[in-house]
N, C-alpha and C positions, 0 to 999 in steps of 0.2 A: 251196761257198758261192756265191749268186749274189751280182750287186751289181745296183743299179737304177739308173735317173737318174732325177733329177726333173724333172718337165715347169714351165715356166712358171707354170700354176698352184700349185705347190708341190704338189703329186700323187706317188703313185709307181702303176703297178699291180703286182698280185701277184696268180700265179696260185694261188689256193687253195681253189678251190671243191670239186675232187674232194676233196682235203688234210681240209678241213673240213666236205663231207660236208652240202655248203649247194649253196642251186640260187639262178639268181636271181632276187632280189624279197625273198629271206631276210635276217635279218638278222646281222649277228654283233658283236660287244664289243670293243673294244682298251684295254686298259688301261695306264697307263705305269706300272711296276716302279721301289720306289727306287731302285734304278741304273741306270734310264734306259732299260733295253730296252723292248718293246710286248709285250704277250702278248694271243693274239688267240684267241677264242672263238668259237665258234659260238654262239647264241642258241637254247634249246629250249626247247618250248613245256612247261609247269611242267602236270603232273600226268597224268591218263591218259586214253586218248578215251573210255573209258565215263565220264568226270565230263561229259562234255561230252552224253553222253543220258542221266544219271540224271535226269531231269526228265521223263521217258516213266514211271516207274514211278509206279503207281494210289495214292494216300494218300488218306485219308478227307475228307470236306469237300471235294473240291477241285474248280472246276469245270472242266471241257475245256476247254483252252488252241483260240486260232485258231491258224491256218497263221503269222500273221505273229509271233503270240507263240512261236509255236517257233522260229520263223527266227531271230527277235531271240535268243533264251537258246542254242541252238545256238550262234551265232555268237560270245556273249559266252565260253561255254563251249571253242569253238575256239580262243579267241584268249586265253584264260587268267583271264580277267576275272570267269570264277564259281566 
């Protein structure tokens, strides 16, 4: 078991990046447990990366998207928001 101190700030660090499998920038979840412990999560991004270019496939009616409208739904699509 390890122990930590806390800093001034009321901080701890904990190394857990390999653990959980996060780099940084990423996010992850801690949630408090009715008896008090933390349980900590990684954050994954919700569905699969071909959701994020189904918007490339040909459907009738539809006119050619520009660069920036791909960029835009791409993005939305990376980030889980389509």
């Amino acid at each position: 078991m390890t122990s930590l101190t806390v800093n001034s700030k009321g901080q701890v660090t904990l190394d857990l990046l390999r653990h959980l499998d996060v780099a940084p920038g990423e996010k992850i979840e801690v949630n408090k447990l009715r008896d008090g412990r933390p349980e900590i999560k990684a954050l994954r991004a919700r569905g699969k990366i071909s959701d994020a270019f189904n918007f490339l496939k040909k459907k009738k009616n539809r006119r050619t998207l520009s660069i920036r409208e791909i960029a835009e739904i791409s993005q939305q699509g990376w980030t889980g928001k389509r």
